[in-house]
N, C-alpha and C positions, 0 to 999 in steps of 0.2 A: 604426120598428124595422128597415124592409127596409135604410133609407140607413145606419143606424149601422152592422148588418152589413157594408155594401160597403165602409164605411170603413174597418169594423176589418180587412178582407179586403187591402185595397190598401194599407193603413201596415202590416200583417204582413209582404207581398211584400216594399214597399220595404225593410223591415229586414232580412229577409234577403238580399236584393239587395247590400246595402251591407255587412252582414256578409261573404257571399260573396266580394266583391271587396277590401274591406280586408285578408281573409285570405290572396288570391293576390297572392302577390309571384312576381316568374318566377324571380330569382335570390336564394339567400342568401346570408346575411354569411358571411365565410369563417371558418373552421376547421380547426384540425388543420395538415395540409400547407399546403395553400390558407392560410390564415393565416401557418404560418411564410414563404410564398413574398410574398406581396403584405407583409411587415414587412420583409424584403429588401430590396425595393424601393425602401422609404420608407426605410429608414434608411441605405442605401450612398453610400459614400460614396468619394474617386478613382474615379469611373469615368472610360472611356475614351469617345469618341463615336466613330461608324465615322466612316472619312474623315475623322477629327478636327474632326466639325463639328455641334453642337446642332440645324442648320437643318431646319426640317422638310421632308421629300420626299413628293414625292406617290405614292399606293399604285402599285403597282407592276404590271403586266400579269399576272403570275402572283400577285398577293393570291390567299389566299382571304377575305380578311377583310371586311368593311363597310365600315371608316372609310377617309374618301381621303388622312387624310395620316397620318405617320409619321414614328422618330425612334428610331435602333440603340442601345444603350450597352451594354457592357461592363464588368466589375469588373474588379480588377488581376489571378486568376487566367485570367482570358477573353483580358485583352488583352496576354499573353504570344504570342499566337497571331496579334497584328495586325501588317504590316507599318510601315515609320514613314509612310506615308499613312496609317494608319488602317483598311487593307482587311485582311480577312480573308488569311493567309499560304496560297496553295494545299496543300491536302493536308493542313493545318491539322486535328487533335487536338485537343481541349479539353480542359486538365488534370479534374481531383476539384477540386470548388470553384468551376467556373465558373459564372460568373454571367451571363447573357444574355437584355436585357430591349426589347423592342420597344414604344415607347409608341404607341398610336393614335387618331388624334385627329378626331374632327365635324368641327372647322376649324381656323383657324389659336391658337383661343383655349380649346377644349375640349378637354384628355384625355378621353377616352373609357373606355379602358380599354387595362390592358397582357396581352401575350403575354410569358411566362417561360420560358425555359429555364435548367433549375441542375444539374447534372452534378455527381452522389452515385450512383454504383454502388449504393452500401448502402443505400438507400432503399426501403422497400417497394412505395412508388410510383414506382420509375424504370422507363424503360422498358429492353427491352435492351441498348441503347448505353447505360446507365448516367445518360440526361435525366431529371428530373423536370418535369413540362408542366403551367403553372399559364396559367388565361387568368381574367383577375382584371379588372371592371369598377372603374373610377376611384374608385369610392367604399367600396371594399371589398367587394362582393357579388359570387358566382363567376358565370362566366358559361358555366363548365364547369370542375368537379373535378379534380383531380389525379388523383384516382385512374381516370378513366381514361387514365392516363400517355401522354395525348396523342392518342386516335385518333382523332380527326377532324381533327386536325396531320398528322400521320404522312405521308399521301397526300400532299400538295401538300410539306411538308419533304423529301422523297425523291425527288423529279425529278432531272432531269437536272442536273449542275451545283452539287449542295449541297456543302457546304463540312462534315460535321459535322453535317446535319440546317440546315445555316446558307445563306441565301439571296440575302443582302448583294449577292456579288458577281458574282452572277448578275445581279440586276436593275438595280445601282446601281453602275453602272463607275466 
């Protein structure tokens, strides 16, 4: 009798053990903002590449991010604002409608996930410059809300040298 109690005692634990952890996921599927911002993504289409070039770069001295490589694009109202290199124009404004999307990748064969920035004044989630700040894992799941229109962006976007909240050409002459 005593063993069948320890049994039922320890298949109890493991079930909820495994319940416990099936149910924590650290990120969710997006929605709302988050959602329309990572459909963006996927579905844009002329974009620009900084430097006019898809190659991946390696993170930069001032990342804040995780992943070591990376990869700039632009929509067509964003790349109004690019020189014909493909660099950020100093002093550079980004109309309503820009689209600006950083992919970040594990390595040379992993997206990881992207950092978004989309410029809509009207948006309930922009921030005062009018950004809305999507940071969206590869597979769909937020890795951080829109709604906080960026603030753990904000800091490291605001150094010395941005372009727009833009860091291009600061780190990548």
């Amino acid at each position: 009798m005593r063993n069948t109690f320890s049994r039922l005692i320890i298949i109890s634990i493991t079930l909820l053990c495994l319940g416990a952890v099936s149910s924590c996921k650290k990120d969710k599927e997006a929605a709302g903002t988050d959602k329309e911002l990572y459909d963006m993504v996927l579905l844009s289409s002329g974009i620009h590449w900084y430097k006019n070039s898809s190659a991946l770069l390696d993170k930069s001295s001032g990342s804040g991010h995780p992943q070591p490589f990376l990869r700039t694009w632009y929509n067509t109202a964003a790349a109004t604002q690019l020189d014909s290199s493909g660099k950020i124009m100093p002093g550079a404004a980004f109309p309503e409608g820009s689209l600006v999307v950083k992919e970040l990748y594990e390595n040379s064969n992993s997206r990881a996930r992207y950092a978004i920035l989309f410029k809509d004044s009207d948006h309930p989630d922009a921030d005062a410059r009018g950004w809305v700040w999507g940071y969206i894992n590869a597979d769909g799941s937020v890795a951080e809300p829109a709604s906080k229109k960026g603030s753990s962006c904000i800091g490291c976007h605001s150094q010395d040298g941005n372009i727009d909240y833009m860091l291009m050409n600061k780190f990548f002459l």
